[in-house]
MITIBA-940969 format. One record per residue (C-alpha): residue number from 1; residue in three letters; chain; x, y, z. Coordinates in steps of 0.02 Angstrom, whole numbers, m for minus. Last residue first. Layout:
// MITIBA-940969
- nr | rest | kette | east | north | up
- NUM | ALA | A | X | Y | Z
...
***
This chain:
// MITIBA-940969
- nr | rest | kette | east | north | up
- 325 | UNK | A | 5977 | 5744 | 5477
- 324 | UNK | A | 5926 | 5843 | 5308
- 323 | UNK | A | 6064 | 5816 | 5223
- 322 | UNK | A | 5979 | 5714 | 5084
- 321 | UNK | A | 6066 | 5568 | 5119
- 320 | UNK | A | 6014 | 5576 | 5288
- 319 | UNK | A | 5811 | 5617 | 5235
- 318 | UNK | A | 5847 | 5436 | 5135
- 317 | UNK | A | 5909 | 5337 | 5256
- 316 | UNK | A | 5783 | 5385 | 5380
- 315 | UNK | A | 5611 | 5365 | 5257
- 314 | UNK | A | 5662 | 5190 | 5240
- 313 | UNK | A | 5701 | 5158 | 5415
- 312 | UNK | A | 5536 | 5243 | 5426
- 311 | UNK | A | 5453 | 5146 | 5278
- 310 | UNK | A | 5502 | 4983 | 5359
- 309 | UNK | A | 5471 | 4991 | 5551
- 308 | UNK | A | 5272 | 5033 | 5504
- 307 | UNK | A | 5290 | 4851 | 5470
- 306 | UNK | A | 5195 | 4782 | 5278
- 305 | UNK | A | 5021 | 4787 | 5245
- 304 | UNK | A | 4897 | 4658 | 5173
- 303 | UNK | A | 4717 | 4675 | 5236
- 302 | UNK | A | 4702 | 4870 | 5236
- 301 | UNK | A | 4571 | 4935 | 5341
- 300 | UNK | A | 4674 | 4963 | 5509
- 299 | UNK | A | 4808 | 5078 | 5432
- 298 | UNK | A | 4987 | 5110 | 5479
- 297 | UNK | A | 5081 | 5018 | 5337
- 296 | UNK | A | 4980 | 5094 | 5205
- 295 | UNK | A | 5016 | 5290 | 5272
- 294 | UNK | A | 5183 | 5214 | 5286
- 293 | UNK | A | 5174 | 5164 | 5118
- 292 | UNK | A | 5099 | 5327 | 5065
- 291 | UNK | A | 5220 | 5432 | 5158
- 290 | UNK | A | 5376 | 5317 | 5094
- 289 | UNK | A | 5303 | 5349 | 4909
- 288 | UNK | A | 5309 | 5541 | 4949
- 287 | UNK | A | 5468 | 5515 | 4994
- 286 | UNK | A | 5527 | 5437 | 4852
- 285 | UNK | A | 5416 | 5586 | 4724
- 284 | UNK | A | 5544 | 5709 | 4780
- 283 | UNK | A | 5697 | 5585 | 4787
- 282 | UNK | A | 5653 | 5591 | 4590
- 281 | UNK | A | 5653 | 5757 | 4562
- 280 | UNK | A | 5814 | 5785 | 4673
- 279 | UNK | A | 5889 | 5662 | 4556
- 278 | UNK | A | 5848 | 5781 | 4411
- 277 | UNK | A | 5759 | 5758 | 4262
- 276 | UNK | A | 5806 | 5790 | 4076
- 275 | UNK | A | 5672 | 5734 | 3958
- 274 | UNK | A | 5669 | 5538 | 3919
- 273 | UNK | A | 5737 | 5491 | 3744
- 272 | UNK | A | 5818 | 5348 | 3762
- 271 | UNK | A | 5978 | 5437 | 3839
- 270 | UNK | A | 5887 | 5537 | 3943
- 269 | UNK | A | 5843 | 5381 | 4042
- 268 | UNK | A | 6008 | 5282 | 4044
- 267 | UNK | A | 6058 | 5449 | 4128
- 266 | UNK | A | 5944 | 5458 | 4243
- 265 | UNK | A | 5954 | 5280 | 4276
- 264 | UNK | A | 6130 | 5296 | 4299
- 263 | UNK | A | 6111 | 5417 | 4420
- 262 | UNK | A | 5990 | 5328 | 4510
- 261 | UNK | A | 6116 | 5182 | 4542
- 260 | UNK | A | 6271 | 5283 | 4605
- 259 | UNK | A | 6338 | 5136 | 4663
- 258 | UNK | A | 6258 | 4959 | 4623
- 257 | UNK | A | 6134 | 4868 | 4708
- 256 | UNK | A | 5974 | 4907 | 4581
- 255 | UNK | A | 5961 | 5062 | 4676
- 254 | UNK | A | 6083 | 5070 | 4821
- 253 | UNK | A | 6022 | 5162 | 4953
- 252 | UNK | A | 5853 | 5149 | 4924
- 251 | UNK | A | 5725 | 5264 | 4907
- 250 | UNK | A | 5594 | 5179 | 4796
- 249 | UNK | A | 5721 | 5184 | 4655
- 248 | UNK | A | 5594 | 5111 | 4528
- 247 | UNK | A | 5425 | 5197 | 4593
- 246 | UNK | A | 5537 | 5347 | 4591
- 245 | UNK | A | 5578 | 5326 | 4409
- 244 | UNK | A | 5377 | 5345 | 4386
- 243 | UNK | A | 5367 | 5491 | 4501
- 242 | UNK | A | 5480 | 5579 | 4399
- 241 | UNK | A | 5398 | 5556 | 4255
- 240 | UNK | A | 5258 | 5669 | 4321
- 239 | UNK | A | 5076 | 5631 | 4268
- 238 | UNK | A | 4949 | 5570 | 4157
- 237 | UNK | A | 4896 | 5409 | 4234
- 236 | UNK | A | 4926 | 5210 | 4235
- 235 | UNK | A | 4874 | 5143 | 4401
- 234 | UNK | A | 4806 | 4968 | 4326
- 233 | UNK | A | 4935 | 4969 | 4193
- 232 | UNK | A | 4982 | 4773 | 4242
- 231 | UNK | A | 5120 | 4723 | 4098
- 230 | UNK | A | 5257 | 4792 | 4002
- 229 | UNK | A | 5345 | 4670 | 3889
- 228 | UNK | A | 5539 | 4675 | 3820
- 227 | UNK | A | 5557 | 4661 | 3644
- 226 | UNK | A | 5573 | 4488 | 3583
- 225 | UNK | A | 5713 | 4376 | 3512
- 224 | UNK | A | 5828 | 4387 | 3670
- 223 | UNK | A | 5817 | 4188 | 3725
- 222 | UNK | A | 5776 | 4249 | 3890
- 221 | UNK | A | 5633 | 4352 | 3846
- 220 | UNK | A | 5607 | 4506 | 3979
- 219 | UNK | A | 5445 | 4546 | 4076
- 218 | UNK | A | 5433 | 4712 | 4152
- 217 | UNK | A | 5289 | 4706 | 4291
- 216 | UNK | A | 5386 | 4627 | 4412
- 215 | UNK | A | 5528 | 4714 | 4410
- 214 | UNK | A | 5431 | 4893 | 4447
- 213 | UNK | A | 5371 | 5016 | 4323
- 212 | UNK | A | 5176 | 5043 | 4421
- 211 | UNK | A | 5127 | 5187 | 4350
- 210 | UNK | A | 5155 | 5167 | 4165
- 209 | UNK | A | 5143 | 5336 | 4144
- 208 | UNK | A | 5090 | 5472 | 4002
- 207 | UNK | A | 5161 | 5640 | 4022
- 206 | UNK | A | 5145 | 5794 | 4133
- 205 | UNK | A | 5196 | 5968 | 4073
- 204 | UNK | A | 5314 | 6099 | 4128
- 203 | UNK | A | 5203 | 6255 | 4222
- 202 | UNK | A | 5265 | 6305 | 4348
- 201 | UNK | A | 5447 | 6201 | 4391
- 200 | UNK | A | 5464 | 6034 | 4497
- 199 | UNK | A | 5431 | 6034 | 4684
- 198 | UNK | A | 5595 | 6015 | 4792
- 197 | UNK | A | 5566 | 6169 | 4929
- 196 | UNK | A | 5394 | 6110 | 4968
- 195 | UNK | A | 5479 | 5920 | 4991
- 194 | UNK | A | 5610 | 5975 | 5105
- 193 | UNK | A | 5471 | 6058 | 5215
- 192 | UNK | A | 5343 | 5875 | 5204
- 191 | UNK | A | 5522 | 5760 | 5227
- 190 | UNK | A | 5561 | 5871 | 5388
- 189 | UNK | A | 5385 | 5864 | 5446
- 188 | UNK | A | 5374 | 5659 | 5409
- 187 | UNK | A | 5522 | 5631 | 5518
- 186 | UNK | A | 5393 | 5694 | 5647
- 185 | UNK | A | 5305 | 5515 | 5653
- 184 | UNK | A | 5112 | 5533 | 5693
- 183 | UNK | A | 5073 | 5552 | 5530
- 182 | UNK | A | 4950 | 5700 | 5447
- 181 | UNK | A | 5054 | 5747 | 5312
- 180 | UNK | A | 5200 | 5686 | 5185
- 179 | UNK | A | 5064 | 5587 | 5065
- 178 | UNK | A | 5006 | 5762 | 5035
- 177 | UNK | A | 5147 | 5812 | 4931
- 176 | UNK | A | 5076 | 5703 | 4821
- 175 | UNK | A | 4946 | 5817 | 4767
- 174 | UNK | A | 5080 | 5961 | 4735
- 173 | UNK | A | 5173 | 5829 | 4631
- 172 | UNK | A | 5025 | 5794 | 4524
- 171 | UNK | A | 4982 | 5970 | 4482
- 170 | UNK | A | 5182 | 6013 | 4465
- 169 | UNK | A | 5201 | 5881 | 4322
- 168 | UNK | A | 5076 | 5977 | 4220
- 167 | UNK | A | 4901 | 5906 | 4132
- 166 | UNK | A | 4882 | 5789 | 4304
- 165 | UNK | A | 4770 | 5637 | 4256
- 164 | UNK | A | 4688 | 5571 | 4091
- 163 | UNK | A | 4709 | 5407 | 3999
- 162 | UNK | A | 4661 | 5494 | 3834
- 161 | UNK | A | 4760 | 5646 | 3883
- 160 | UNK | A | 4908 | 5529 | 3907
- 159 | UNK | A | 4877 | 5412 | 3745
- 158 | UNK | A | 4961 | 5544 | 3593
- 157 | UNK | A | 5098 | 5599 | 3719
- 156 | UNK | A | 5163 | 5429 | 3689
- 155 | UNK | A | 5340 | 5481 | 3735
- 154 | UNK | A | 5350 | 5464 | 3918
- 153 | UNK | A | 5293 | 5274 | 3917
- 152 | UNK | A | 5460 | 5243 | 3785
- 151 | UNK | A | 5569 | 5341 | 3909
- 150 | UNK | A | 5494 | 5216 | 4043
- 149 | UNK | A | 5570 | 5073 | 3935
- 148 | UNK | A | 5740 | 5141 | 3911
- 147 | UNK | A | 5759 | 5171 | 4085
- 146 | UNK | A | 5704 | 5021 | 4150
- 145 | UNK | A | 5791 | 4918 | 4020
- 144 | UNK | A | 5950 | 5028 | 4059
- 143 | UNK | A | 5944 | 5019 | 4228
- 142 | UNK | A | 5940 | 4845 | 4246
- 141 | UNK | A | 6084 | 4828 | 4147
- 140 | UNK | A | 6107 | 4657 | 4045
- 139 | UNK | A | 5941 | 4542 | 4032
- 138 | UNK | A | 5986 | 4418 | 4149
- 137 | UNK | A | 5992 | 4534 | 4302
- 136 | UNK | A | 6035 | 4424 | 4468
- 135 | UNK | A | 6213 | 4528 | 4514
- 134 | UNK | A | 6114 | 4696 | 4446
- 133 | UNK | A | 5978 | 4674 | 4569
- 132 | UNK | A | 5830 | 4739 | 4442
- 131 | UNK | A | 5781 | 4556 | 4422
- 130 | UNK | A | 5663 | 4569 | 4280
- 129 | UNK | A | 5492 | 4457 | 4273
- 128 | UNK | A | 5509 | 4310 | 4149
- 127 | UNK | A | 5410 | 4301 | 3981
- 126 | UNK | A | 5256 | 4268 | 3884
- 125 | UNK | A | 5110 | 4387 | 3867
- 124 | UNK | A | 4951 | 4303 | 3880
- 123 | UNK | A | 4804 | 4417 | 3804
- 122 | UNK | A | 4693 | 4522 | 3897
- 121 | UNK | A | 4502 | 4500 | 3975
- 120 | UNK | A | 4484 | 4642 | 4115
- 119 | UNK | A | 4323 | 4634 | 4250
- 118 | UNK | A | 4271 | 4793 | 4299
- 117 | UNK | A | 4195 | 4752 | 4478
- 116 | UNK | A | 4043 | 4825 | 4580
- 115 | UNK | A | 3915 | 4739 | 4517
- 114 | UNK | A | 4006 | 4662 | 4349
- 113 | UNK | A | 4071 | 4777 | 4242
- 112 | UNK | A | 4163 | 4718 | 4074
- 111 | UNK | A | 4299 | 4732 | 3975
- 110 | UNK | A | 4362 | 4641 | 3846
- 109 | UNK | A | 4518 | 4575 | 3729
- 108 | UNK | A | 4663 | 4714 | 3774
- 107 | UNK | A | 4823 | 4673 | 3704
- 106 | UNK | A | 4942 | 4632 | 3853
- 105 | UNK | A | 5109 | 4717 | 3793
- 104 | UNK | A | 5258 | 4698 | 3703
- 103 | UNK | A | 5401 | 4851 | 3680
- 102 | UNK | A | 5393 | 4953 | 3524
- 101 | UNK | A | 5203 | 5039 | 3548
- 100 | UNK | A | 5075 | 4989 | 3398
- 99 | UNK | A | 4975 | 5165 | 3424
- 98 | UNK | A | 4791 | 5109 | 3417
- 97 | UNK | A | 4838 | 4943 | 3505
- 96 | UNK | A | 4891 | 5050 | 3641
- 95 | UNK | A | 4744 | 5145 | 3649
- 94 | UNK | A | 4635 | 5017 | 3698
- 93 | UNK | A | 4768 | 4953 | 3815
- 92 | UNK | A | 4749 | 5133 | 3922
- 91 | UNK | A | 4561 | 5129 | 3907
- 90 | UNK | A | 4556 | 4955 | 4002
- 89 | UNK | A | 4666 | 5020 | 4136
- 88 | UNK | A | 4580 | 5181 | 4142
- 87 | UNK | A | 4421 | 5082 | 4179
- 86 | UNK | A | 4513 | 4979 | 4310
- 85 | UNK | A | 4552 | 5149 | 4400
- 84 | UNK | A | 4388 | 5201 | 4407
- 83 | UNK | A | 4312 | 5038 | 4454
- 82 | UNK | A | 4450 | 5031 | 4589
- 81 | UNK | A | 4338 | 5083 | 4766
- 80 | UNK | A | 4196 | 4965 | 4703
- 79 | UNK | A | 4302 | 4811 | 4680
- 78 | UNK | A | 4406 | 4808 | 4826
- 77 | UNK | A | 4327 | 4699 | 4947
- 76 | UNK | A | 4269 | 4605 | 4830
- 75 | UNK | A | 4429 | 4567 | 4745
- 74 | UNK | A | 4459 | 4637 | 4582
- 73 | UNK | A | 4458 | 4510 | 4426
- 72 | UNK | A | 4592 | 4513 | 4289
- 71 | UNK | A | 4572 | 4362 | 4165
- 70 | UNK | A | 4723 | 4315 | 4061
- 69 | UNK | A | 4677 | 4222 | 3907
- 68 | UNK | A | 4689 | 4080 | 3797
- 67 | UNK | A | 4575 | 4076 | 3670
- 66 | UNK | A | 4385 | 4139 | 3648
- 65 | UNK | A | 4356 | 4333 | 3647
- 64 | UNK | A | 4323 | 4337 | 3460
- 63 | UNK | A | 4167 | 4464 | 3480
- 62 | UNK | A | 4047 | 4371 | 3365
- 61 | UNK | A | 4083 | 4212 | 3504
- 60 | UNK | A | 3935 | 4104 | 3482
- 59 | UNK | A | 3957 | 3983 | 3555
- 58 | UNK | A | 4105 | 4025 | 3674
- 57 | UNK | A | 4279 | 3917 | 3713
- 56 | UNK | A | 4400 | 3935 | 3855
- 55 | UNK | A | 4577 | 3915 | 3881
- 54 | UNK | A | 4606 | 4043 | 4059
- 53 | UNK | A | 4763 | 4103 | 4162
- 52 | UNK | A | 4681 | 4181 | 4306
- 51 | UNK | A | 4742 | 4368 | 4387
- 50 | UNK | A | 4682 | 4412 | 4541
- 49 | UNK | A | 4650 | 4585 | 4616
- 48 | UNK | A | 4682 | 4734 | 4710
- 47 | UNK | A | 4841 | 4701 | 4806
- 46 | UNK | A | 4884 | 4540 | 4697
- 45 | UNK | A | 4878 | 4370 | 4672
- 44 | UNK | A | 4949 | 4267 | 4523
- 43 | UNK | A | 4929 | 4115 | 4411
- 42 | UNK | A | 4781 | 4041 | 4483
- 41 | UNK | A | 4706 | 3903 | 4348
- 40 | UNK | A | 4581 | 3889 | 4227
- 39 | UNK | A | 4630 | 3738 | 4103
- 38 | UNK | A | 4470 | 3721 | 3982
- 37 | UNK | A | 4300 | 3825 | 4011
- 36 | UNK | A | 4157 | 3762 | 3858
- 35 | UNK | A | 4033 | 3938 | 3883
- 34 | UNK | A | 3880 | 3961 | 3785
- 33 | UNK | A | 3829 | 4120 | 3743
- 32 | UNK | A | 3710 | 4242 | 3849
- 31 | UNK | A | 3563 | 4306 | 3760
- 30 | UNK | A | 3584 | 4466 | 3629
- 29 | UNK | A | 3557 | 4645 | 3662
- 28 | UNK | A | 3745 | 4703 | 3663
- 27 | UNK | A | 3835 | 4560 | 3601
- 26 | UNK | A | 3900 | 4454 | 3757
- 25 | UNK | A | 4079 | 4381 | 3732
- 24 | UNK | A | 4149 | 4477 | 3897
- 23 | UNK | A | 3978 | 4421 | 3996
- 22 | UNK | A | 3994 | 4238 | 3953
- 21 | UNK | A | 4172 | 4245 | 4052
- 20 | UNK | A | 4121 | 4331 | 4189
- 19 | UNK | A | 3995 | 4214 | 4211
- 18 | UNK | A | 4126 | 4081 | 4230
- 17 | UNK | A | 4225 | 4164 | 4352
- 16 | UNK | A | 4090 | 4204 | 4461
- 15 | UNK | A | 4030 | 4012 | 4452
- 14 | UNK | A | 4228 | 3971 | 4474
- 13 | UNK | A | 4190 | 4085 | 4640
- 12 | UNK | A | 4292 | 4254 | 4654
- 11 | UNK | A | 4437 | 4269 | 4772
- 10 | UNK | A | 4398 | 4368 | 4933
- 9 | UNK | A | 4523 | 4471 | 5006
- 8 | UNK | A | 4480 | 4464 | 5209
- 7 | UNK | A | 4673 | 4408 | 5250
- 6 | UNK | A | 4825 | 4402 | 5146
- 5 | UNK | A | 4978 | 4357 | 5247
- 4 | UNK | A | 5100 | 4518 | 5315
- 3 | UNK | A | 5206 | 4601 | 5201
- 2 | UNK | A | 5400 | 4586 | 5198
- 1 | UNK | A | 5469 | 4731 | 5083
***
């Protein structure tokens, strides 16, 4: 999707940066250690926040937070409104060193508020973001990493009620549903009454998500002698696994560019272990995605949105497919 240039998202100072720092190796009660900052360097920029690829040294450093580290720090302008969120975050990689999961993952060093901000310390994973175009893939079948990986998320039923969330998959879906009202496009009414017909049973529970399972965040090894890694679990929740495959699909035509590309997620999916979903599950939680990105798209407070054009033609293709134009 082609957004438009960052504006008003304010990067924090090297000063802020360097506080943060002192902060993650502070003992409760003690002074502020001494901080000896090495290579600290931009290595990515996201909706909420930036990430920094840090080598730093503390004296003393009791809590072992010194090394080479990613540091996660919100932008101001979205600090206060994630500290919930952020929290989870740091929560979720807690428990994931508790439970040793099979595929890699950014090990949790610190945590730490700041004002408004939760500021996350995590170890460097190596490796290169997946291409889920199947012609550019260089780890095999898209599908079947993605697949097999968010089966993996499903099954650590010991870390959703830690994380928190929806305790059945129709609580979260119901919520979602939401994302479907209030615009000003009337495609939206026929994807809001297709969606009340489409909600998933009474009753079946939620599980753990990743909540965010796209490309970018599923880092492969090219040289095929590690797992595969699963980074950025800012929106992790307890919720509906559909809604995670959805966040793959994203109501294309052609997931992954191949024919019949959600059904062989589904299937790739089930086959690791994943419980049986339908595609009409997943198109369920698509079109609540298109409402939020339109939703997104349409509004005068965020600083990075894509054209309202985009979700419609989106939300179009997909209501057609489903028969319902």
């Amino acid at each position: 999707m082609a957004y438009e240039l960052f504006q008003g998202q304010t990067l924090p100072t090297r000063r802020e940066l360097e506080r943060a720092l002192r902060r993650l190796g502070q003992e409760e009660g003690a002074m502020l250690p001494t901080l000896e900052l090495g290579d600290c360097q931009l290595i990515g920029r996201g909706v909420h926040r930036a990430a920094y690829y840090v080598n730093f040294k503390l004296r003393p450093d009791p809590l072992r937070v010194s090394g080479k580290r990613v540091l996660l720090y919100p932008y101001a302008e979205e600090a206060a409104g994630l500290r919930g969120r952020l929290a989870r975050e740091a929560a979720a990689l807690e428990l994931l060193g508790q439970v040793k999961p099979p595929f890699r993952y950014p090990a949790l060093v610190s945590a730490v508020e700041i004002d408004d901000a939760v500021v996350i310390l995590e170890r460097f994973v190596e490796g290169s973001p997946i291409d889920m175009r199947l012609g550019r893939c260089l780890a095999g079948k898209p599908w079947e990493v993605a697949g097999e990986i968010a089966a993996t998320v499903h099954q650590l039923s010991e870390l959703a009620e830690g994380v928190g969330g929806f305790p059945t998959r129709l609580e979260h879906a119901t919520l979602a549903l939401d994302d479907l009202r209030g615009h000003d496009a009337p495609l939206f009414d026929v994807a809001y009454a297709w969606g009340l017909k489409n909600l998933p049973p009474e009753g079946e529970p939620s599980t753990l998500l990743h909540g965010d399972l796209s490309g970018q965040n599923i880092l492969i090894d090219l040289k095929g002698g590690q797992a595969p890694a699963l980074i950025d679990w800012t929106f992790t929740i307890q919720g509906d696994p559909a809604h995670e495959l959805a966040i793959i699909t994203q109501g294309k035509r052609r997931p992954f560019e191949v024919d019949h590309g959600l059904e062989r997620l589904l299937e790739a999916y089930e086959d690791a272990g994943g419980r049986p979903l339908s595609a009409a599950h997943v198109h369920f939680h698509e079109l609540c995605l298109l409402g939020r990105r339109y939703r997104a798209a349409t509004s005068r407070v965020k600083a990075r949105k894509e054209h309202p054009q985009e979700p419609l033609r989106a939300l179009h293709g997909l209501l057609t497919k489903l028969g319902c134009l």
